[in-house]
Steps between C-alpha positions, in 0.01 A plus 500: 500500500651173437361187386527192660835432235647834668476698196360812483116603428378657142401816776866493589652515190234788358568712798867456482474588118242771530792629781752490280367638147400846755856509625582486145235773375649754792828418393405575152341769547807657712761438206242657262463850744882495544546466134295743397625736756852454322316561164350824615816653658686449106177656402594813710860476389330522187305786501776700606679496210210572276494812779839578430447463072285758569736717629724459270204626237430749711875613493550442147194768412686714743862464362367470109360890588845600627731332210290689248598823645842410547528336119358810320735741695802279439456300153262727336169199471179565436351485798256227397795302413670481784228435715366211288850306562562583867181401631469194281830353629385552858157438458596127363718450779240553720249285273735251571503535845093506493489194304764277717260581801181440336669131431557414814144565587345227250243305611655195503770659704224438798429102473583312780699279382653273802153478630339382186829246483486369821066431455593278193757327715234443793243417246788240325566332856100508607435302251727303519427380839156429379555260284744323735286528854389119597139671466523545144577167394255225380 
């Protein structure tokens, strides 16, 4: 509606408004789903190479077994010895591995951080307009 000074009604302006701040709450809403998205598929990346740490665990039991065999045949070690420094060098590369992973998955890791960004921003420029809209003023 439009007053007799063609300028637009209070209903006007609150529909446009109310319009507007829902176009902006599904847009919102989209960036946060597609950021998350992005956030989980890292996530996955992730947990593979905790998967693949524990492989290498796995294989270092395995291979620690075999060089203690091997080392008392050929260098006459206890076998005690030799498995003690076999499977701790492979065991703490695979640790390592473990650990790197188990980073990546951190909480924080997880945060949408655009979306929470680009809220502030809205909320910055919101209010903004409100304390410059005609209505506001004395």
């Amino acid at each position: 509606m439009r007053d007799m000074n063609g300028s637009r009604g209070i209903s006007d302006v609150v529909g446009d408004i109310l319009h507007e701040f829902s176009t902006l709450i599904r847009k919102e809403v989209q960036l946060a789903r597609t950021e998350m998205t992005n956030k989980l598929s890292a996530m996955g990346g992730a947990v593979a190479v905790v998967a693949a740490g524990g492989v290498l665990v796995f294989a270092g039991v395995l291979f620690a077994l075999q060089a203690a065999v091997e080392l008392l045949v050929d260098a006459g070690l206890s076998p005690a010895t030799a498995c003690i420094l076999v499977a701790a060098v492979i065991l703490i590369g695979g640790f390592a591995v473990i650990y790197s992973g188990l980073q990546r998955l951190r909480a924080a890791n997880l945060v949408p951080e655009r979306t929470i960004e680009q809220l502030q921003r809205d909320a910055a420029v919101a209010k903004t307009h409100l304390h410059l809209s005609p209505e506001s003023r004395p």
